[in-house]
C-alpha positions in Angstrom: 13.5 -90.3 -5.1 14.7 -87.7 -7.7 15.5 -84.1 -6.9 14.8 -81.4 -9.4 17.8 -80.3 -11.0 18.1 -76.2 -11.3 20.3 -74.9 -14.3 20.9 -70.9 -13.8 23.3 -68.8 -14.3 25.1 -67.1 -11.1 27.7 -64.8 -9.4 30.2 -66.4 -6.5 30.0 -63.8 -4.1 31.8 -65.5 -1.5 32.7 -68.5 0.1 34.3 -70.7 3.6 35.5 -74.0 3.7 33.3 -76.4 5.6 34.7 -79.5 7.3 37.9 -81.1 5.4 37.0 -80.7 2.1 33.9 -79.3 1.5 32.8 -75.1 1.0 29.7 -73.3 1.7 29.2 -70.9 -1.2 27.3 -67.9 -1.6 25.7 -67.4 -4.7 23.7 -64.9 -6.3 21.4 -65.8 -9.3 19.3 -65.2 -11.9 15.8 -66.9 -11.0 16.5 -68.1 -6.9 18.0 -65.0 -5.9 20.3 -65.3 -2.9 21.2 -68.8 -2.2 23.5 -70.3 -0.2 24.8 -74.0 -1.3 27.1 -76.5 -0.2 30.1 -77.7 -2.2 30.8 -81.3 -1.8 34.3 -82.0 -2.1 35.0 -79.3 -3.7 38.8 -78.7 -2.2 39.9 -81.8 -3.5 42.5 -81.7 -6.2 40.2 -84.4 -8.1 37.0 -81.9 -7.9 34.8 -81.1 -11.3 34.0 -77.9 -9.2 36.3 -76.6 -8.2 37.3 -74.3 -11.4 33.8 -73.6 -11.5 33.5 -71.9 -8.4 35.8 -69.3 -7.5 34.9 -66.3 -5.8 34.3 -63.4 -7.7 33.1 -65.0 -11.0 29.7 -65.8 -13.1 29.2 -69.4 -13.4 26.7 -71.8 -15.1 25.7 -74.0 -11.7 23.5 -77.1 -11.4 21.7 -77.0 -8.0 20.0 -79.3 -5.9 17.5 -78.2 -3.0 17.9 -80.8 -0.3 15.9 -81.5 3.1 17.8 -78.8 4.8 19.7 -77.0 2.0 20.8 -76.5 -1.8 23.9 -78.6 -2.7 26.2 -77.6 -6.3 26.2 -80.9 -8.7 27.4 -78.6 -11.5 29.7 -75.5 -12.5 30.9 -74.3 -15.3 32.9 -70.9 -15.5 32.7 -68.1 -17.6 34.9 -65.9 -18.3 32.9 -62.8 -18.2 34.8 -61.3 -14.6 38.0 -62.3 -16.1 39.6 -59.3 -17.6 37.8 -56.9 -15.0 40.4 -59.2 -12.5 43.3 -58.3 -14.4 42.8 -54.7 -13.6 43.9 -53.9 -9.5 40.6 -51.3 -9.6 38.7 -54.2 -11.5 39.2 -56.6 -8.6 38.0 -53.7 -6.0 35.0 -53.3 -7.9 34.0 -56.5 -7.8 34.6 -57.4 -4.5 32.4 -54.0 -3.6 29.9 -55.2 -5.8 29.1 -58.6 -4.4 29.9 -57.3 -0.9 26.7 -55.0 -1.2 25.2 -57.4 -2.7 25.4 -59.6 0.4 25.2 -57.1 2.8 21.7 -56.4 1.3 20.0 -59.3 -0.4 18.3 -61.6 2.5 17.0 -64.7 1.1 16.1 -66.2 -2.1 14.0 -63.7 -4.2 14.5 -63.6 -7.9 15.1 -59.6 -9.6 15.8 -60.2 -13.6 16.5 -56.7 -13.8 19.0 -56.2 -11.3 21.0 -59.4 -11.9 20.6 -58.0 -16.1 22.2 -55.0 -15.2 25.0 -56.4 -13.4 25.5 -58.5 -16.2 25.6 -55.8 -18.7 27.4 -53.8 -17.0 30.5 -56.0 -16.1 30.3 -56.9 -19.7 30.6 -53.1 -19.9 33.6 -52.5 -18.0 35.3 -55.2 -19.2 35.7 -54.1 -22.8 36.0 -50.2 -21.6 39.1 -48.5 -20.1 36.7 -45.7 -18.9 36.6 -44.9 -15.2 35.9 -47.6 -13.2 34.6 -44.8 -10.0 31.7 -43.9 -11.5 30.7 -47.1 -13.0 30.6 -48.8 -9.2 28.8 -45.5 -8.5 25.9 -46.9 -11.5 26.3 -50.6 -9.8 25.5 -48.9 -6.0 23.0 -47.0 -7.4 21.1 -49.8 -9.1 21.7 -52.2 -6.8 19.8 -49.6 -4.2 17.4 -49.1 -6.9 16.3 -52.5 -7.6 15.9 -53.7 -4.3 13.8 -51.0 -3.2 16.4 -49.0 -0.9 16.9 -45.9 -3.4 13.7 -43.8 -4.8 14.2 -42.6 -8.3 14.2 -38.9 -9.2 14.8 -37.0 -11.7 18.3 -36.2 -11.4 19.5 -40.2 -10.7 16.8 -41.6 -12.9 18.5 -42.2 -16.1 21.6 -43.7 -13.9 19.3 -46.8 -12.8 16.7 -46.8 -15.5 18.5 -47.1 -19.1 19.0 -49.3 -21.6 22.5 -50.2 -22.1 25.6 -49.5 -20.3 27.6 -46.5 -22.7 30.8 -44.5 -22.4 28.5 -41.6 -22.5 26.4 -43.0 -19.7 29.5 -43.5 -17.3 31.3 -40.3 -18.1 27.8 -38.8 -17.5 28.2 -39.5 -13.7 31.2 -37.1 -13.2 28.6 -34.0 -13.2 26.2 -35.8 -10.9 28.9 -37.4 -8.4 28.4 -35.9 -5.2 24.8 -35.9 -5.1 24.7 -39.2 -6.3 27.2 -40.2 -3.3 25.2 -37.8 -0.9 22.0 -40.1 -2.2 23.7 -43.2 -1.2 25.0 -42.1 2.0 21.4 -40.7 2.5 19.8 -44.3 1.6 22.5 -46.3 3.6 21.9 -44.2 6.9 17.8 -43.8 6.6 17.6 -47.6 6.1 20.3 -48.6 9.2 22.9 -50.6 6.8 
C-alpha cells in the first residue's frame, strides 16, 4: 500500500527526543497547519534529516500520515532564520514567535495568511537592522489576529492587515506601543492563555 507523500513548506517549532534515536517534532505549515511528526532516526550521525530539522528554522519537509501519526521522509533547510540567529535579539524573537505559536495553534488547520506573514516578515527582519521590539509586537499582533484571538480596529488595523513588511511600517509601532501591548495583554487575559 502507498501513502501519499505531502511536500510543504514548514517552521520547526520545537522538538524531544523519542526513544534512542528518534525525535517528535513540532511543525508548523503552510497547508496542514499544526502538525506533530515523528523523526525516524533522526539523532543518528548517518541521518539525511537531521540538518533539515533543527529547531527554530523553515524547512522544505516530505510527510507521511500513518495509522496513528505523520512521520518526516524528507527535509531540506533553508536558510531564511539564519541571519535572524546570528543576532542575540534575533534568537529571542524567534523562539517567542514559535512559542505563541504553539501555545495557541491546537491541531491541524491550514491559515495562508498567517503562515505568509510570518514568512515575510522574518524575511523582513533579516535584511533590516531596525528594531526588533516592535517587529515581535507586528508578529503577536498578527498571530492574535489571524487566529481569531485579536479584533481589528482602527488604531491596530494597518499593523495586521498590510501588504508588505516596511521600515516605515515597524518604526510606525513606536507611537502605538502601549496600546498595542495593552491590546495583547487584554486578548491574552479575556481568552484565559
Amino acid at each position: 500500500m502507498s501513502h501519499h507523500i505531502y511536500h510543504t513548506e514548514a517552521f520547526v517549532i520545537s522538538s524531544r527526543d523519542l526513544g534512542e534515536s528518534s525525535r517528535k517534532i513540532t511543525l508548523y505549515t503552510r497547508e496542514l497547519g499544526l502538525v506533530h511528526a515523528r523523526a525516524q532516526g533522526v539523532r543518528k550521525l548517518a541521518s539525511k534529516l537531521r540538518y533539515g530539522l533543527v529547531d527554530h528554522t523553515l524547512t522544505q519537509v516530505s510527510l507521511v500520515k500513518g495509522k496513528s501519526e505523520w512521520r518526516i521522509v524528507g527535509a531540506v533547510y533553508s536558510d531564511l532564520l539564519k541571519d535572524i540567529s546570528t543576532r542575540r535579539d534575533g534568537r529571542v524573537l524567534v523562539a517567542h514567535v514559535f512559542s505563541l505559536l504553539e501555545r495557541l495553534i491546537h491541531g491541524e488547520s491550514s491559515n495562508f495568511e498567517l503562515f505568509d506573514v510570518l514568512v515575510r516578515g522574518f524575511k523582513f527582519v533579516s535584511s533590516e537592522r531596525g528594531s526588533l521590539y516592535n517587529a515581535e509586537i507586528i508578529f503577536v499582533l498578527n498571530i492574535l489576529y489571524h487566529l481569531g484571538y485579536l479584533s481589528k480596529n482602527d488604531e491596530l488595523g494597518r499593523f495586521v492587515e498590510f501588504s508588505d513588511w516596511t521600515a516605515e511600517l515597524v518604526d510606525a509601532v513606536a507611537s502605538i506601543r502601549e496600546r498595542a501591548i495593552n491590546a495583547i495583554n487584554r486578548s491574552f487575559s479575556e481568552t484565559q492563555l
